[in-house]
LOTIGU-341207 format. One record per residue: residue in three letters; y, z, x of N, C-alpha, C in turn. Coordinates in Angstrom, 2 decimals. Atoms other than C-alpha are relative to their C-alpha. Layout:
N
  residu  n.north     n.up   n.east  ca.north    ca.up  ca.east  c.north     c.up   c.east
     Ala        Y        Z        X         Y        Z        X        Y        Z        X
...
This chain:
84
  residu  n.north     n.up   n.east  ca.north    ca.up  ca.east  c.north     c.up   c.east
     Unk    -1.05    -0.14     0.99     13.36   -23.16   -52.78     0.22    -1.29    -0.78
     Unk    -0.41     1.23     0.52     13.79   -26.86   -53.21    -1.07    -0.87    -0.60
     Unk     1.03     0.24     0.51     10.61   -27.90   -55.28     0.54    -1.80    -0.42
     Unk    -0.47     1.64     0.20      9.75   -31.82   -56.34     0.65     0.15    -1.34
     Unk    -0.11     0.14     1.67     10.54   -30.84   -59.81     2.14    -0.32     0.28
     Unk    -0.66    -0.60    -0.49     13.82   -29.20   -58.17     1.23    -1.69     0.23
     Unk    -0.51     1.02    -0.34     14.53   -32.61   -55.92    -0.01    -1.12    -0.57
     Unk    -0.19     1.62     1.07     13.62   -35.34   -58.25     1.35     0.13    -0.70
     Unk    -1.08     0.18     0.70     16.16   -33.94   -60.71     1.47    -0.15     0.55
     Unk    -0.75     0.14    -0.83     18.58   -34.17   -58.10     0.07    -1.56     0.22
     Unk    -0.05     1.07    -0.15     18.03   -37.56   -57.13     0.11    -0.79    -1.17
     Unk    -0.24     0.84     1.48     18.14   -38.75   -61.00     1.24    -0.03     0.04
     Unk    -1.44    -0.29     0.55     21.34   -36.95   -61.20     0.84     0.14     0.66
     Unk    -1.06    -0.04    -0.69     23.19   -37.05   -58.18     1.24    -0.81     0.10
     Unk    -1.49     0.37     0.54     25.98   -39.74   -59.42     0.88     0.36    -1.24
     Unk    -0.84    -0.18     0.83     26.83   -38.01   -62.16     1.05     1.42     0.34
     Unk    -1.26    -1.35    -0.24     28.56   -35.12   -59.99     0.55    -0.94     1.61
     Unk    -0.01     0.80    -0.98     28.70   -37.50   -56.44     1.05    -1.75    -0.56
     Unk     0.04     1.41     0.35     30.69   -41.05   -56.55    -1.51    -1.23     0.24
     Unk     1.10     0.85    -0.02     27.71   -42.67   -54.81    -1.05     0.88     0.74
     Unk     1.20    -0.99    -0.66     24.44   -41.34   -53.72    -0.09     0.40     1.50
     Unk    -0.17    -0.76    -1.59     24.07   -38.99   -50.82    -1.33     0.10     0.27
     Unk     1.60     0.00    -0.36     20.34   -39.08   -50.55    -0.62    -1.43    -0.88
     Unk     0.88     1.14     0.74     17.46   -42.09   -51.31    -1.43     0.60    -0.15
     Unk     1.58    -0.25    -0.27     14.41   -40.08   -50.21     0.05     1.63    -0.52
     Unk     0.24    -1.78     0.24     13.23   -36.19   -51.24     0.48     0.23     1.07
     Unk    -0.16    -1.05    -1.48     13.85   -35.57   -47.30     1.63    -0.53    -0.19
     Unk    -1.41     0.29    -0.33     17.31   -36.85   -47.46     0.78     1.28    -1.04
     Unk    -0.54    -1.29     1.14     18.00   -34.69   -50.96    -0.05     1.13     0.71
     Unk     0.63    -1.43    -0.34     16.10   -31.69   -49.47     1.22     0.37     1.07
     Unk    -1.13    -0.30    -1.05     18.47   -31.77   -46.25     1.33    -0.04    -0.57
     Unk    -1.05     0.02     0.47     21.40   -32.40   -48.71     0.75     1.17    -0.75
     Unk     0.14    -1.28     0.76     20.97   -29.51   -51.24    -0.14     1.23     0.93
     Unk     0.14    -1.50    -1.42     20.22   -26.90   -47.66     1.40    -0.37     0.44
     Unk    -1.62    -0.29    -0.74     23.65   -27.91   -46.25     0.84     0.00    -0.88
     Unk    -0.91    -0.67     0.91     25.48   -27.70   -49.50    -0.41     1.72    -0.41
     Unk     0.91    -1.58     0.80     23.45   -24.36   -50.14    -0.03     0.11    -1.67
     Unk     0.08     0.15     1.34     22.74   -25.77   -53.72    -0.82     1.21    -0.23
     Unk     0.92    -1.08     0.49     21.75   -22.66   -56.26    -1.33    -0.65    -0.68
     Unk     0.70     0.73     1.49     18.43   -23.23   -58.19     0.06     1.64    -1.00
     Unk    -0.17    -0.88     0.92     18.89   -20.87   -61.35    -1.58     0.18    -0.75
     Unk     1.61    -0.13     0.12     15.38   -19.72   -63.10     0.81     0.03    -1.22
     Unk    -0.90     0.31     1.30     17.67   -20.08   -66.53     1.27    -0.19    -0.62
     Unk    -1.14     0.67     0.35     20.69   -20.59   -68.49     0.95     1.47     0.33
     Unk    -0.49    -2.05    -0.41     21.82   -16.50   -67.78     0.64    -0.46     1.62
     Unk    -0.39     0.35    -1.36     21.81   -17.41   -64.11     1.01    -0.72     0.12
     Unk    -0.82     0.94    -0.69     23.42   -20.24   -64.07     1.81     0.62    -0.31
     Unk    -1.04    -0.49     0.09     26.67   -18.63   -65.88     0.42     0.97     0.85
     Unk    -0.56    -1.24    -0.81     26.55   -15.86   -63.99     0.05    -0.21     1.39
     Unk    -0.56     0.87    -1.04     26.63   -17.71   -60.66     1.63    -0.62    -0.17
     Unk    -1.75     0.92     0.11     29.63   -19.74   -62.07     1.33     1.12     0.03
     Unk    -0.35    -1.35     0.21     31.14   -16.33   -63.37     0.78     0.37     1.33
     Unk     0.19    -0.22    -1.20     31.05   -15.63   -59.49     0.83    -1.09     0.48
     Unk    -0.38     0.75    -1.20     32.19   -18.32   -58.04     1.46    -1.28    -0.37
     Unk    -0.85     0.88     0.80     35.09   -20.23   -60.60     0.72     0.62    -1.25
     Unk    -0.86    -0.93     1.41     37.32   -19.40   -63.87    -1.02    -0.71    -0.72
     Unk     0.79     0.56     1.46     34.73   -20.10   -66.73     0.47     0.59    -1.57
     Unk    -0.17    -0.85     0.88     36.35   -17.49   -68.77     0.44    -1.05    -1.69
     Unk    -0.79     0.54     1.09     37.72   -20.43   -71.29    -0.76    -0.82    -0.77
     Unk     0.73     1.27     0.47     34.55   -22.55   -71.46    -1.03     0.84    -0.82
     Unk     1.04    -0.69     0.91     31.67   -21.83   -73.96    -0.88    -0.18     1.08
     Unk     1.42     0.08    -0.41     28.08   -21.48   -72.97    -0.50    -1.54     0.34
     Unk     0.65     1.52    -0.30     27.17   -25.27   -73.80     1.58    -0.61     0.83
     Unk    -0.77     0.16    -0.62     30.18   -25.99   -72.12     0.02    -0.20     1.82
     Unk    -0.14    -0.27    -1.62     29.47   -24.60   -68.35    -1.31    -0.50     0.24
     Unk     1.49     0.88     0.05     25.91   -26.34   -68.70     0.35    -1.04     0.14
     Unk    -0.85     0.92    -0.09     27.78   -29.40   -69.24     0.34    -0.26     1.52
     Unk    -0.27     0.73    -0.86     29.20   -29.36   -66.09    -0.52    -0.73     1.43
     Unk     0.92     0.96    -0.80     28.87   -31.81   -63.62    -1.06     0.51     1.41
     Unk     0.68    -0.62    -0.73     27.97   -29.30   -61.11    -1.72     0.69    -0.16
     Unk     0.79    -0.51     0.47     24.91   -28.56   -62.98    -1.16    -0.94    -0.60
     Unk     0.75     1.28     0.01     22.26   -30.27   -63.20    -1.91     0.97    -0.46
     Unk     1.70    -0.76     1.37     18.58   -29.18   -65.99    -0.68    -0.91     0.85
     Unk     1.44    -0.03    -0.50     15.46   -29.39   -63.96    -0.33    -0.78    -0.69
     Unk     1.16     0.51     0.51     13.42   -29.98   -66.74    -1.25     0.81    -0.31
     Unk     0.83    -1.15     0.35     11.60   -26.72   -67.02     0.38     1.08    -0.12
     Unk    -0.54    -1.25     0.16     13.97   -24.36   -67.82     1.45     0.60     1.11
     Unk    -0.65    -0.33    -0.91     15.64   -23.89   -64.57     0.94    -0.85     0.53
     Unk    -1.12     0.53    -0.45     18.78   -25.18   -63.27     0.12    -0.20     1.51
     Unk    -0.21    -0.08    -1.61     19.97   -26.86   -60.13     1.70     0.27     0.28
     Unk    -1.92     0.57     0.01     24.16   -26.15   -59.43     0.29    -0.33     1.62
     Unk    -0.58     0.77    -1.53     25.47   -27.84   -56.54     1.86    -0.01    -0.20
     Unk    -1.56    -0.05     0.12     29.51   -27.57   -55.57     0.14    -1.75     0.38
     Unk    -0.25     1.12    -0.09     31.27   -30.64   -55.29     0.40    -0.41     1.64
């Protein structure tokens, strides 16, 4: 589930939803993202409709809930969301 493409972008971007980093290594991410049960989304559809599910989005736009910090662009289309 948790691909390098997956965990790199994780490790780029884990202080911008984290104060300080919770992983240094892929195995530290990989074990980090399985005990949060981070989603990976296969596009931008998913990812709303996860949020949809799981928060009030009803007020935010599209580029809006992408935006947030919980959310975090791969790099090939697919999304990683992690809760805080």
């Amino acid at each position: 589930m948790y691909d390098d493409a997956v965990i790199q972008a994780f490790l780029k971007a884990q202080t911008s939803l984290y104060d300080e980093k919770v992983a240094d290594t892929p195995e530290e991410a990989k074990e980090f993202l399985e005990e949060i049960c981070a989603s990976v989304c296969e596009n931008e559809d998913e990812v709303i409709e996860l949020l949809e599910d799981e928060m009030d989005v009803s007020e935010l736009t599209r580029e809006e809930i992408l935006a947030l910090e919980e959310v975090f662009a791969v790099g090939d289309g697919r999304f990683l969301v992690c809760e805080a």
